[in-house]
ZASE-249869 format. One record per residue (C-alpha): x, y, z; residue number from 1. Coordinates in nm, 2 decimals, padded with zeros to 4 digits, m for minus. Layout:
<rs>
X; Y; Z; NUM .
...
</rs>
This chain:
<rs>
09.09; m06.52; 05.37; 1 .
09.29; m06.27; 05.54; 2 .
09.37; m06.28; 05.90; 3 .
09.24; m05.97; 06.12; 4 .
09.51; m05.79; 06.26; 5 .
09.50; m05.56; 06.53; 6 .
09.50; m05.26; 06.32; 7 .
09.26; m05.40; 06.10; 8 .
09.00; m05.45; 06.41; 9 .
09.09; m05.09; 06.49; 10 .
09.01; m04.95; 06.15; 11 .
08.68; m05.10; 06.08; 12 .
08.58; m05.06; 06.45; 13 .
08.64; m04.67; 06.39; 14 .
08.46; m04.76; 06.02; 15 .
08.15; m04.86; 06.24; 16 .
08.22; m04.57; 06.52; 17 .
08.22; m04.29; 06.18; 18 .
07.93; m04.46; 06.02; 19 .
07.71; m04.46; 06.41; 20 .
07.82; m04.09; 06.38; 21 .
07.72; m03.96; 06.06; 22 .
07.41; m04.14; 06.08; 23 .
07.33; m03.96; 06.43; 24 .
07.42; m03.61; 06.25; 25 .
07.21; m03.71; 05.95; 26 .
06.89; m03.84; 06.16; 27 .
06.92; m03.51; 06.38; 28 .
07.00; m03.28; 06.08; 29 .
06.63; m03.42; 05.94; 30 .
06.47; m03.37; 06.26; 31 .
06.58; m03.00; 06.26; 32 .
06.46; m02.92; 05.86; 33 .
06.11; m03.06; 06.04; 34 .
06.17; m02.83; 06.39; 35 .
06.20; m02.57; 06.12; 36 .
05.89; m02.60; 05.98; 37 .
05.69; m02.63; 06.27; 38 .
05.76; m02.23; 06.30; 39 .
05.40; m02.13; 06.18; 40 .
05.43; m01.89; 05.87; 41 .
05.36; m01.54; 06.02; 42 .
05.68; m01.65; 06.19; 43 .
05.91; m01.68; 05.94; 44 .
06.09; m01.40; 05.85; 45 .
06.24; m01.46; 05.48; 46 .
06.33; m01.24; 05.20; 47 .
06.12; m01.31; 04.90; 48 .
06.29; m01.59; 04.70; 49 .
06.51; m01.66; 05.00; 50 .
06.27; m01.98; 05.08; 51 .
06.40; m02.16; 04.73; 52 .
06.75; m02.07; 04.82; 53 .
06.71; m02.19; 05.20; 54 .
06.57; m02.51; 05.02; 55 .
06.84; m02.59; 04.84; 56 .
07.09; m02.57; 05.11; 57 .
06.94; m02.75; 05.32; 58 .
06.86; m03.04; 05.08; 59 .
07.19; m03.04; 04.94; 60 .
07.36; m03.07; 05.28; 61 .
07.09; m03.38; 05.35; 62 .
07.20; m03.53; 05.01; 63 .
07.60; m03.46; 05.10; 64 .
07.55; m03.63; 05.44; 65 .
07.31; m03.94; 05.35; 66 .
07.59; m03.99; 05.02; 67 .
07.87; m04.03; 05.31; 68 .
07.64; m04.24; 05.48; 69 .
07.56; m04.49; 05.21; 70 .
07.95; m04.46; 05.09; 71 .
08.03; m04.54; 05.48; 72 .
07.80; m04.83; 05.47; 73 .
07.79; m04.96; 05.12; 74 .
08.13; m04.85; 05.04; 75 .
08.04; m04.75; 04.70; 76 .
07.87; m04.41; 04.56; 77 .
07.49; m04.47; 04.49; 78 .
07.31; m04.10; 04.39; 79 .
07.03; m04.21; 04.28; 80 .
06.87; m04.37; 04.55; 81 .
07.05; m04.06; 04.79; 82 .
06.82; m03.80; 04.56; 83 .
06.54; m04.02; 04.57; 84 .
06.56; m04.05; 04.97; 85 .
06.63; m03.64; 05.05; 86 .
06.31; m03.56; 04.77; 87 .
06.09; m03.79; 05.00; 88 .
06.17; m03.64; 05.32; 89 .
06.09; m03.31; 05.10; 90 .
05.79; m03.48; 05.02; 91 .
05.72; m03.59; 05.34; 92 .
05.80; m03.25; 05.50; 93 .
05.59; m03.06; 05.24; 94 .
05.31; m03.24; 05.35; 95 .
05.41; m03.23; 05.73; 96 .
05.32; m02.83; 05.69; 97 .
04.95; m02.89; 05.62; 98 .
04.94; m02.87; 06.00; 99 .
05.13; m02.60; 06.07; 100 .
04.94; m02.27; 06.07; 101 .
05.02; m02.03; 05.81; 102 .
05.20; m02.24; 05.59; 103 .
05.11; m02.46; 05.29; 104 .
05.31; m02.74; 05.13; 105 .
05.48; m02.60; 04.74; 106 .
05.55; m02.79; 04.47; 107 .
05.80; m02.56; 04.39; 108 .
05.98; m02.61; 04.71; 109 .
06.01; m03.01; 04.62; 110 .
06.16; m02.84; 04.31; 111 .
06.42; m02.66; 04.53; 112 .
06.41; m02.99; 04.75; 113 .
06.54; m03.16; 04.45; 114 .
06.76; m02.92; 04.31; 115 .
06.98; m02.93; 04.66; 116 .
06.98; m03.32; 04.64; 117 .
07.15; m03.28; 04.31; 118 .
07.42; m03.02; 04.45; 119 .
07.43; m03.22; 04.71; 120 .
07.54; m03.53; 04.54; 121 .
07.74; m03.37; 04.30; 122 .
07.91; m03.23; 04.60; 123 .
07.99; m03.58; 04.75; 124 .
08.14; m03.68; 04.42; 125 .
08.32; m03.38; 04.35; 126 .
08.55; m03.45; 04.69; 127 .
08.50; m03.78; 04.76; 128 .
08.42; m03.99; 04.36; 129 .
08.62; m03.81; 04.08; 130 .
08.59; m04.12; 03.94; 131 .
08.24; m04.15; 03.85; 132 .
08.24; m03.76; 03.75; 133 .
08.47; m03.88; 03.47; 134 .
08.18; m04.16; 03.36; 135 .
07.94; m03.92; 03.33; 136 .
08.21; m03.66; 03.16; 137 .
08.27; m03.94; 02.93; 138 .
07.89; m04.01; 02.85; 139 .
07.79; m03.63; 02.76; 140 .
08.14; m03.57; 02.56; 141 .
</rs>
């Protein structure tokens, strides 16, 4: 076993402090896609076919920052479950809008929902898991 230095105290104590942090922005960056849709659809004020490109942002950013969680916290790269967990708060949201006036939950915006996860992960590994990239590179060549 190898003895805990100083600095290595330090480093995973700022591990832990990074981690607390992301997972603050991440947990308020879901409660503002569902502050978002609580504006009632005569509201909203969106160029057609700007609501599927707003989806995808904003799901690919979730993806990007619950992939940097999970990498913080598992310290490996795990996409699949990140996509599976950003398409359920889709899910979840979609059906949150039942209540709001003037909107109606989309299939087609879980479709954006998980298009954005994908980006969003493909994203991650593009700065931060070259490595895996070159398994899947490897798999379709």
């Amino acid at each position: 076993m190898v003895p805990k230095t100083p600095l290595s105290r330090a480093l995973q104590g700022k591990r832990i402090l990074n981690r607390a942090f992301v997972g603050f922005l991440t947990l308020l960056y879901i409660v503002i896609i569902f502050l978002l849709s609580s504006i009632p659809g005569d509201k909203l004020y969106l160029p057609s076919g700007m609501d599927y490109i707003a989806h995808i942002v904003e799901y690919a950013l979730l993806s990007f920052l619950v992939s940097y969680l999970v990498f913080l916290r598992y310290e490996g790269f795990y996409p699949y479950p990140v996509i599976s967990f950003s398409v359920a708060v889709g899910i979840v949201n979609e059906i949150y809008q039942v209540a709001i006036p003037m909107r109606t939950p989309s299939v087609v915006d879980v479709m954006a929902d998980l298009i954005g996860a994908f980006l969003g992960v493909w994203i991650f590994a593009v700065v931060f898991e070259r490595e895996w990239l070159d398994g899947i590179r490897n798999k379709i060549l």
